[in-house]
C-alpha positions as CSV (number, residue, x, y, z in Angstrom):
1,X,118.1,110.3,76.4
2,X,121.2,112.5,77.6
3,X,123.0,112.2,81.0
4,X,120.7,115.2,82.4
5,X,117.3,113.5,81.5
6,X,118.4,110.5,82.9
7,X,119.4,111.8,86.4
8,X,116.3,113.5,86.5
9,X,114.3,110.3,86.4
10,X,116.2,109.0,88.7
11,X,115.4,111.8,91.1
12,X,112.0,111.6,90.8
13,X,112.2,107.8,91.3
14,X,113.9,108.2,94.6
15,X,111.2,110.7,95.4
16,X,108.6,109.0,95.0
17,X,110.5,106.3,97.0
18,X,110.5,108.8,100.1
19,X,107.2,109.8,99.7
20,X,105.7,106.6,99.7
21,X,107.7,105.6,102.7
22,X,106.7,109.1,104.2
23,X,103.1,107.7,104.0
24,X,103.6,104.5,105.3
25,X,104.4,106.2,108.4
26,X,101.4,109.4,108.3
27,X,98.7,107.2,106.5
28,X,96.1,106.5,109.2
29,X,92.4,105.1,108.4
30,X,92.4,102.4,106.4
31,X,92.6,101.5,102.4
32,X,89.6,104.5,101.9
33,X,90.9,107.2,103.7
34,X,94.7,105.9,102.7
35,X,93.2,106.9,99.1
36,X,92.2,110.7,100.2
37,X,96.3,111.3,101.5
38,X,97.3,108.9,97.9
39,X,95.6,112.0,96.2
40,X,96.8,114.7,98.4
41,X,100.3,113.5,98.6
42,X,101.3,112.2,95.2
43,X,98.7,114.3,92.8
44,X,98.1,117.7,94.3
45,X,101.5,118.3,96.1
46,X,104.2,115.8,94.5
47,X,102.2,116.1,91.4
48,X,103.6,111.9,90.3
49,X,100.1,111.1,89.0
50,X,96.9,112.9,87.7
51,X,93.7,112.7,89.3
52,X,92.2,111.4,86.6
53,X,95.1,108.1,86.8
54,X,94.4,107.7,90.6
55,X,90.6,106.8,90.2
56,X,91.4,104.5,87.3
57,X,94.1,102.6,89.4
58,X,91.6,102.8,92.1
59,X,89.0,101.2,89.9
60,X,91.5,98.9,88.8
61,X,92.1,98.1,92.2
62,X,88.7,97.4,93.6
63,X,88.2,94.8,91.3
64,X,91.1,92.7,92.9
65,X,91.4,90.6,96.2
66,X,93.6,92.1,98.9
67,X,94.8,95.1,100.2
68,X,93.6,97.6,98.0
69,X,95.4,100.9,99.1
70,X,99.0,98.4,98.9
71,X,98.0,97.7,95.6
72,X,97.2,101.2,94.6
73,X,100.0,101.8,95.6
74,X,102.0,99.1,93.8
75,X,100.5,99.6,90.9
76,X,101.5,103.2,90.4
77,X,105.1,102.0,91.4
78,X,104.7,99.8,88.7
79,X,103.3,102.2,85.7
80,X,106.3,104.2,86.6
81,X,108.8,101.8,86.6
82,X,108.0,98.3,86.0
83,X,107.9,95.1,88.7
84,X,111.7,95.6,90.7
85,X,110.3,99.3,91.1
86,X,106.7,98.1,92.7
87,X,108.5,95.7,94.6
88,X,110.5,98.2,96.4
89,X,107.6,100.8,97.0
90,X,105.5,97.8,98.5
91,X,108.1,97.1,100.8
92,X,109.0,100.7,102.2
93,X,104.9,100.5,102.3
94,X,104.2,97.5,104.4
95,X,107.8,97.2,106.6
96,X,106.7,99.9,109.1
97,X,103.5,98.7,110.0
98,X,104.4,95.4,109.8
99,X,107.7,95.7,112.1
100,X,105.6,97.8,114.7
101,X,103.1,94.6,114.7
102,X,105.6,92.5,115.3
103,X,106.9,94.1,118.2
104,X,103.6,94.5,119.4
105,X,103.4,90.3,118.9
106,X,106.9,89.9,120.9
107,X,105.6,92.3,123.6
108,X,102.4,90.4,124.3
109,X,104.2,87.2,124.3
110,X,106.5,88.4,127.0
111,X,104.4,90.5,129.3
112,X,100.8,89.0,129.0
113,X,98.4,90.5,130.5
114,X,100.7,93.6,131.9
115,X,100.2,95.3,129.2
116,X,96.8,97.3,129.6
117,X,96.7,98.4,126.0
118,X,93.4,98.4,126.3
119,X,92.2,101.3,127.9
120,X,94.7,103.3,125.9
121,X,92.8,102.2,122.5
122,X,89.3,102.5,123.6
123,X,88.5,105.4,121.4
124,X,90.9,104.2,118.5
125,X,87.4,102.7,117.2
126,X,86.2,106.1,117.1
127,X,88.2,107.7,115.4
128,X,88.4,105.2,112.8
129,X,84.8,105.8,112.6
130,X,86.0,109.5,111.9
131,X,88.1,108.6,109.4
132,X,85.5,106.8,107.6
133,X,83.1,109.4,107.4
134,X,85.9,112.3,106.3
135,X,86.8,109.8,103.4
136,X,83.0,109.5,102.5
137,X,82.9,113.5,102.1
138,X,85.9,113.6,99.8
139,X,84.5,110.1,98.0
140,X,81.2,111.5,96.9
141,X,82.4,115.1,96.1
142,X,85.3,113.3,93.8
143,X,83.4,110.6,92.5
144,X,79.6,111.4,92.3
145,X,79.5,114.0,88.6
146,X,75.8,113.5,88.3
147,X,72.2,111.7,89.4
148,X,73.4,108.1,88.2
149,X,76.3,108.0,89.7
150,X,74.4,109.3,93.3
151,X,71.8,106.4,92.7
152,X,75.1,104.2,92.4
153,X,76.4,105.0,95.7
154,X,73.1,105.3,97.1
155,X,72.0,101.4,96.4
156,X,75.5,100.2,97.0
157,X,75.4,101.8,100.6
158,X,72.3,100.1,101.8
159,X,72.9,97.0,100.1
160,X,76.1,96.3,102.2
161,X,74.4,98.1,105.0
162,X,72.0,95.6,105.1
163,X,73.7,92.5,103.9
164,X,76.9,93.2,104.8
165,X,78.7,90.4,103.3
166,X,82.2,90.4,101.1
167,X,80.9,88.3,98.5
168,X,78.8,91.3,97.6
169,X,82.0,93.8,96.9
170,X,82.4,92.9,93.8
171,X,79.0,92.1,92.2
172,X,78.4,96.4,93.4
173,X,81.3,97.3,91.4
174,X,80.7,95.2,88.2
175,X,76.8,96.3,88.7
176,X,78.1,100.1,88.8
177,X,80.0,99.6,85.4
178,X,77.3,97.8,83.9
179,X,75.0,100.6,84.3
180,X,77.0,103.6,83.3
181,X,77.7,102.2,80.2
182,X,74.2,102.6,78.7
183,X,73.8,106.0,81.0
184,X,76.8,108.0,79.8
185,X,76.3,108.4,76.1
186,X,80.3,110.4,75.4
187,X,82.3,108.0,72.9
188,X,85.6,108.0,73.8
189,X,88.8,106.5,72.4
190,X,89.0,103.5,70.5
191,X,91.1,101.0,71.7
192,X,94.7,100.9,70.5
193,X,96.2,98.1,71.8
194,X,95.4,93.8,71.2
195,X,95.4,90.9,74.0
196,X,98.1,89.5,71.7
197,X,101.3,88.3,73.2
198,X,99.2,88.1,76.8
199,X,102.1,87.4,79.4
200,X,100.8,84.3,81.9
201,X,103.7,83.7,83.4
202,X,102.9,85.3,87.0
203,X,99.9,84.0,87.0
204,X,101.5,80.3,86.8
205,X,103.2,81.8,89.9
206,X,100.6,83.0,91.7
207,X,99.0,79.9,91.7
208,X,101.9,77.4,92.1
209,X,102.9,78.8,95.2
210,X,98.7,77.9,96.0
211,X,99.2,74.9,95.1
212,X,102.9,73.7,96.9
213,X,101.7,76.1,99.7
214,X,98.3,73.9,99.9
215,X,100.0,70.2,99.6
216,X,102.9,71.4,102.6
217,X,100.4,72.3,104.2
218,X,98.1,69.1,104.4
219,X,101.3,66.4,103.7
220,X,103.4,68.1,106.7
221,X,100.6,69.3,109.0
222,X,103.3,71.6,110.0
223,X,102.6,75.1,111.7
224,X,104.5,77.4,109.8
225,X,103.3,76.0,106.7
226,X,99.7,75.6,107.9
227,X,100.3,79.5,108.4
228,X,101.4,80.3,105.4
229,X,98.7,78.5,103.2
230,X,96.2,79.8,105.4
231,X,97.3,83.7,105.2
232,X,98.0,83.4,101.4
233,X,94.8,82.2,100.8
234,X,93.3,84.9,102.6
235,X,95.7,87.7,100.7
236,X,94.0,85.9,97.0
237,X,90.5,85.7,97.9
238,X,89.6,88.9,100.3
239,X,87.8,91.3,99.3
240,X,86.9,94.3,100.9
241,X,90.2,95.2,102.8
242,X,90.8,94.7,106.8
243,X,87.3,95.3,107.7
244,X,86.8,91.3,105.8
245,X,90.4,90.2,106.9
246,X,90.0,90.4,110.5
247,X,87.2,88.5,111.0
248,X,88.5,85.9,108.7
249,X,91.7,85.4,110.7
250,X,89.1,85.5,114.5
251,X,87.2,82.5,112.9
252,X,90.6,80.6,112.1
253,X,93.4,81.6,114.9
254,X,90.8,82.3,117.9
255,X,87.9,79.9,117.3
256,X,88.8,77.2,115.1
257,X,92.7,76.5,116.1
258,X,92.7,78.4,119.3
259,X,96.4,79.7,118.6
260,X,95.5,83.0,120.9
261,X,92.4,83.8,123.1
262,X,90.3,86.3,122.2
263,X,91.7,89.6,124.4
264,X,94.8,88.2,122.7
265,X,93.4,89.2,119.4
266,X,91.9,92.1,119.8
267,X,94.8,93.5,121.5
268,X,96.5,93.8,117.7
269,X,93.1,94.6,116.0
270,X,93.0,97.5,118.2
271,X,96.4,98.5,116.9
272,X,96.5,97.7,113.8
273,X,94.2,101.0,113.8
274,X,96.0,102.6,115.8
275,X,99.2,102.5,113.1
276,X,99.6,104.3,110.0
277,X,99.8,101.7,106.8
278,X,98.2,98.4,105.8
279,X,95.7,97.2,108.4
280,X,96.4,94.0,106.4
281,X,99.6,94.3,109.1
282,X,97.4,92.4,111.7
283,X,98.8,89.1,109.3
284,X,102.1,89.5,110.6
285,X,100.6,90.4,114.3
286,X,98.6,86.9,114.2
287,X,101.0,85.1,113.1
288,X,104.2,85.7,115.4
289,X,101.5,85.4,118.0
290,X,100.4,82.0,116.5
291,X,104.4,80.6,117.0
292,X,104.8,82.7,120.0
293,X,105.1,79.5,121.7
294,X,108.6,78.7,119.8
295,X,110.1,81.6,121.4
296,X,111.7,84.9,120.0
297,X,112.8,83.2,116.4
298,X,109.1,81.7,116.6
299,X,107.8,85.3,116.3
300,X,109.8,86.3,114.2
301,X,109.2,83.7,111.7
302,X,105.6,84.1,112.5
303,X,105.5,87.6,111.6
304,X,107.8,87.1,108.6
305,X,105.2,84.4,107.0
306,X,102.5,87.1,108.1
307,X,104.2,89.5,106.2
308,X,105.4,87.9,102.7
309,X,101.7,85.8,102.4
310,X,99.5,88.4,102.9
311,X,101.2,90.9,100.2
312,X,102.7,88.6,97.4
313,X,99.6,87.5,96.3
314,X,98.4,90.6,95.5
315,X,101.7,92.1,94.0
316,X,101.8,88.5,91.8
317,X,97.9,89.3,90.6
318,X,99.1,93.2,90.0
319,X,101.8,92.0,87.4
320,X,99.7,90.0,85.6
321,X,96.0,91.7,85.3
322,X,97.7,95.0,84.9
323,X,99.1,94.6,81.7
324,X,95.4,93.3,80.8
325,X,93.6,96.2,82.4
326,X,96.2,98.7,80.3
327,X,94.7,97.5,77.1
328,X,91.4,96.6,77.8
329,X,90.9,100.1,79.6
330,X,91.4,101.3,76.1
331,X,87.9,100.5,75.1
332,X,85.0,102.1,75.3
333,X,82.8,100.4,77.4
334,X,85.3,100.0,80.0
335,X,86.2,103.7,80.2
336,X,82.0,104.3,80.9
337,X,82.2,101.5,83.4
338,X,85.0,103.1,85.4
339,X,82.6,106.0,86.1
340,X,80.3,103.5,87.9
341,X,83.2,101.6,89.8
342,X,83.8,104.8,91.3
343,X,80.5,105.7,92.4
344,X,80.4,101.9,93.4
345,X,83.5,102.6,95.4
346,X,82.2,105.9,96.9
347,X,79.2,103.4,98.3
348,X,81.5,101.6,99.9
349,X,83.0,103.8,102.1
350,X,80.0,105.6,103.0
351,X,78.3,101.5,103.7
352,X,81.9,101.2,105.8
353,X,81.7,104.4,108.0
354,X,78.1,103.4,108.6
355,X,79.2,99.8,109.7
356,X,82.2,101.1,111.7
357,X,79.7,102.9,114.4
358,X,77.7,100.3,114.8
359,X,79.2,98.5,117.9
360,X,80.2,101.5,119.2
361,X,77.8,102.3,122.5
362,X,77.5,106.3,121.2
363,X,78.0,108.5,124.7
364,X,79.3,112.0,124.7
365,X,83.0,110.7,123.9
366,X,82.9,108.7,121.2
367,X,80.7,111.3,119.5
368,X,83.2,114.0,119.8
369,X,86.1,112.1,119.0
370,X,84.1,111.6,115.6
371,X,83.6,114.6,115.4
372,X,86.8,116.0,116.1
373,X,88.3,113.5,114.1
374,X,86.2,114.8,110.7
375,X,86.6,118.3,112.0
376,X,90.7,118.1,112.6
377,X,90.6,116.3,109.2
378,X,88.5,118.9,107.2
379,X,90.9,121.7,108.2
380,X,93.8,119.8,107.4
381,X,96.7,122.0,109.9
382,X,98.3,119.1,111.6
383,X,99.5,115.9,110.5
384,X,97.4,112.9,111.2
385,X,99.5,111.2,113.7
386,X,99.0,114.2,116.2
387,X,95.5,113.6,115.8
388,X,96.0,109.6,116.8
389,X,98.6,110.6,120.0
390,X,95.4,112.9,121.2
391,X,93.5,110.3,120.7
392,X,95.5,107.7,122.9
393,X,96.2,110.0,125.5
394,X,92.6,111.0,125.4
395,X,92.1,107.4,126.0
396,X,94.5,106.3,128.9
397,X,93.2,109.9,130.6
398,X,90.0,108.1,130.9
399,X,91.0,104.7,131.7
């Protein structure tokens, strides 16, 4: 490759650098509606990846614990430039959100109850509910092509509507695969590559750190280390996104070890939708507010444990199933099941917005601001954070 070729990839490295770091900052909604701006930003405008890659990666995603709109992201970091290249587009993902949490951890800790954030995020919920149901529109019309894949989304809605448990998540998604593969009769590609030479390295790494992380943990019955076992547990094992974190981390911090009270808590799950990025960011609120007691370095390693346990796991899992998932996506079978991971996928979303409104007491506000919110969202003028300041004023207006 000449000098010219070369500086040109570089560009378009660094571009998709800023972009991603553009999003971070404009990406409000969670890991479904993160996906609709993924495929506005970097397909139609930017132009990085097809369509056609995005719903595999998403599909790829899905099928792994964590943060699935970080890993979507990571993963097309990766595919463009290997791991040192992910690693940097997680980061300039996460460090926004995760620095505003933090702050919001140190602000708590030093004005209590003074802070009435409160009334300022009473409709936050609402929106998000907005969110949700804009994100189901664009799900079904990009990933429901036919009756099947309707009847796909259909069951995997009201199954999580009714038993609205994680452990389901992924059962829906294999199920989906399982039955596109004797509904779509196209042959596709045969397979090209072998599981030869299958590189197990960061897998080793994923779970020693599980394992040291674990023994600290127990041998020291140290805080920090509790922390971190606890949180990097949670990164490996959730699925489902922040809607299964947060009540995971209520059961632990609030209930079980009583490191904040419950106003405490919701304080940063009410902000965590309020910010653009990972709502897996709540990690690094909990846990600077769980060694708030140590002071201002206390936070700060608090939110730094947050931050680094909740997303290695995931980027650790990323380099070592993709490489899998490359070849294996190669076969047949695999490409028909990533039809019905979509749908599956789609079913979520909608089985999300649908779980989203159900707390909320529906009076004349909160119905228009989910309205509004699909409305504002449909026409697509404004950038997203306007939409979020209107809300919070809307909010502290009526407080």
């Amino acid at each position: 490759m000449d000098k010219a070729g070369a500086k040109i990839i570089e560009l378009r490295k660094l571009a998709f650098l800023r972009q991603v770091f553009w999003l971070s900052l404009t990406a409000f909604g969670g890991p479904q509606v993160h996906f609709i701006r993924f495929s506005d930003v970097l397909v139609k405008k930017r132009r990085f990846i097809s369509q056609e890659e995005l719903l595999e990666i998403n599909s790829f995603c899905q099928m792994l614990p964590g943060p699935t709109s970080t890993q979507t992201i990571t993963t097309i970091a990766y595919r463009r430039s290997g791991p040192v290249f992910a690693a940097i587009a997680l980061a300039l993902w996460v460090l926004p959100s995760c620095f505003l949490m933090g702050m919001l951890a140190w602000m708590v800790s030093v004005f209590g109850n003074n802070i009435n954030v409160v009334k300022v995020l009473q409709y936050i919920p609402a929106m998000a509910v907005g969110f949700m149901c804009f994100a189901a529109l664009r799900f079904t019309g990009q990933m429901v092509k036919n009756q099947v894949h309707a009847l796909i989304l259909i069951f995997t809605a009201a199954t999580l509507i009714i038993y609205s448990h994680p452990v389901l998540i992924p059962i829906l998604l294999v199920l989906g695969g399982f039955i596109t593969n004797f509904t779509t009769g196209k042959t596709l590609v045969k397979p090209q590559d072998s599981f030869a030479n299958i590189k197990w390295g960061n897998l080793w790494v994923f779970l020693a750190i599980w394992i040291v992380a674990a023994l600290l943990g127990n041998l020291l019955q140290n805080r920090p280390a509790l922390l971190f076992e606890n949180t990097y547990r949670y990164g490996s094992l959730v699925f489902g996104g922040g809607n299964v974190l947060v009540p995971m981390m209520y059961d632990q911090y609030v209930l079980f070890k009583n490191y904040m009270d419950h106003q405490t808590f919701m304080t940063g799950v009410g902000m965590s939708q309020a910010l653009p990025g990972p709502v897996f960011s709540i990690s690094s609120y909990a846990n600077g507010m769980a060694l708030s007691g140590l002071g201002g370095w206390g936070i700060i390693l608090g939110c730094a444990i947050g931050s680094i346990a909740i997303f290695l796991p995931g980027l650790l899992l990323i380099f070592f199933f993709h490489p899998i998932w490359h070849r294996l996506k190669t076969y047949n079978r695999v490409q028909k099941a990533i039809e019905g991971i979509n749908a599956a996928s789609a079913g979520l979303v909608v089985a999300a917005a649908v779980l989203l409104m159900r707390p909320l007491q529906m009076d004349w506000a909160n119905v228009a601001i989910i309205i509004g919110t699909v409305a504002y969202l449909w026409l697509g003028k404004l950038a997203s954070p306007f939409l979020v300041l209107a809300v919070l004023v809307f909010g502290a207006f009526m407080g």
